[in-house]
Structure formats: structure tokens, C-alpha cells
N, C-alpha and C positions, 0 to 999 in steps of 0.2 A: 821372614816367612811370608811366603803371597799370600794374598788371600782368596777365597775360593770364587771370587767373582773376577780376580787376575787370572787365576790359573781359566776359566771358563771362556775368557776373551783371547788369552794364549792359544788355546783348544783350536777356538773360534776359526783366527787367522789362519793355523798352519790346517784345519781342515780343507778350508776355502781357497786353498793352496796358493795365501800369501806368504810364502816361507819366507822370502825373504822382507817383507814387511814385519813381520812377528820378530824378527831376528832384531828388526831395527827399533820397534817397539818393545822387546820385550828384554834383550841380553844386556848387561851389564858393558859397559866400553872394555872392559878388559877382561870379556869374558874369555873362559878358557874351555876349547872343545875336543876331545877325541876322542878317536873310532876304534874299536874294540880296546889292541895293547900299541894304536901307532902313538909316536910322539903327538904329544898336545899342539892344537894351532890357538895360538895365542892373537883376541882381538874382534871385537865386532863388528870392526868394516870390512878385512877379511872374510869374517862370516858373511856378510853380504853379499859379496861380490861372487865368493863359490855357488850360493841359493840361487844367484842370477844367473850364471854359466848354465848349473844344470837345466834350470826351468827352461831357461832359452833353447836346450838341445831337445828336451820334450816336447812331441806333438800335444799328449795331452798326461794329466799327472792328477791321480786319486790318492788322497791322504785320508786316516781315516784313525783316530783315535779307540783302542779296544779298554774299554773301562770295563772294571774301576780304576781309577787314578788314586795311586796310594800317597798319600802324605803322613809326613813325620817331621815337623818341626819347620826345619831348611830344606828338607829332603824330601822331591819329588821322585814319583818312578811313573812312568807313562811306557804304554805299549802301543805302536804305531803299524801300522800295516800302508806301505805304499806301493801305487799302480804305477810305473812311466812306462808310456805308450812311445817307441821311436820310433822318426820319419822313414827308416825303412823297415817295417814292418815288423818289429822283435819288440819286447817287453821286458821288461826288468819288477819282478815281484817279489818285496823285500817284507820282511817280521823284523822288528829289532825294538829295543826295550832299551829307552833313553833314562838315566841316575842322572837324578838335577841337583842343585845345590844353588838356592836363591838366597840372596841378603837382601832382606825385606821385601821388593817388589820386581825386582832386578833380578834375572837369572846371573848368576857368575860360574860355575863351572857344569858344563853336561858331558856325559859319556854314553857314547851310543855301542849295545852289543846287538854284533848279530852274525851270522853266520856269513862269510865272505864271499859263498859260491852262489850267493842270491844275486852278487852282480850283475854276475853275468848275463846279458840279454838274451832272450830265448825265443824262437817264433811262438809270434803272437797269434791267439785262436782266436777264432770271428764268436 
């Protein structure tokens, strides 16, 4: 189970929108992640390297935790609202509500739900 000064520094990171730092700090080596019903990606240097991709394609990217953050034991649930601003002018504005499953300090399995048509990029308003 973390504890609420881990989960707090978790927060911290992917606010500050070091995702893929938090990934590297905070997931377990064989964590396991996936998106709404896709098959699992198994691995957190994988995990890295996707956090890297995106961020890289983002002009600029607002993360922003919507508390409370519920805990149960091993079992986190967090609600995330993120901004990505892209170099041609469209945005991608996502809601999705991440099920965690940490072994002590370590995330080890997360699953992200959220509606699929949030993908899609949409011109962005001034």
C-alpha cells in the first residue's frame, strides 16, 4: 500500500507534467498498463518510452489531478483531466479515471477508462 506522502509525490510529478519521470519513479519494472478493454502493455521502460513519444509530439500538455483520490488498501483510483496543445493547432482534451494496484510503494498494475472519442484532436480555441 503507498502511502499518502508517495501517492502525493506521484500526484506531484504527473501534474508538473513529468509523466514520464513518475513512470520511472513510481511503476513497478513489470508493471502492467491498459487502456480501457486493449490488451495489457506489459513493462516500465516501455512505459517510458510511449510518455516520451507523446510529450515530445506536444507543443504543450496540462495535467491535472480531480480529487479526492480514493484509496482502499492496494487500490488506488485517481481522476485525471489532461490538456495536449498540438503543433498544428488542435487539442486533445481528455477525462479518464486511472484503477491502480500498488505493492507497497511500487505501482504494479493500472488501468486507464475513458471515453475513446476524446482522442481525437479538435481545433483548438484561443
Amino acid at each position: 500500500m503507498p502511502t499518502p506522502e508517495t501517492l502525493e509525490r506521484f500526484i506531484a510529478r504527473v501534474e508538473a507534467n513529468a509523466h514520464a519521470e513518475a513512470v520511472e519513479e513510481f511503476y513497478a519494472p513489470n508493471v502492467s498498463m491498459q487502456e480501457n478493454q486493449a490488451p495489457p502493455r506489459i513493462g516500465r521502460d516501455e512505459a517510458i518510452a510511449r510518455e516520451r513519444a507523446v510529450m515530445a509530439k506536444a507543443r504543450s500538455v496540462t495535467s491535472q489531478c480531480v480529487r479526492p483520490v480514493f484509496v482502499n488498501g492496494d487500490h488506488v483510483v485517481i481522476r485525471w483531466i489532461f490538456h495536449f496543445e498540438w503543433p498544428d493547432g488542435t487539442a486533445t482534451h481528455m477525462e479518464e479515471v486511472a484503477w491502480q494496484r500498488w505493492e507497497g510503494e511500487r505501482l504494479a498494475e493500472e488501468t486507464f477508462f475513458y471515453d475513446p472519442a476524446q482522442r481525437v484532436p479538435r481545433k483548438s480555441h484561443p
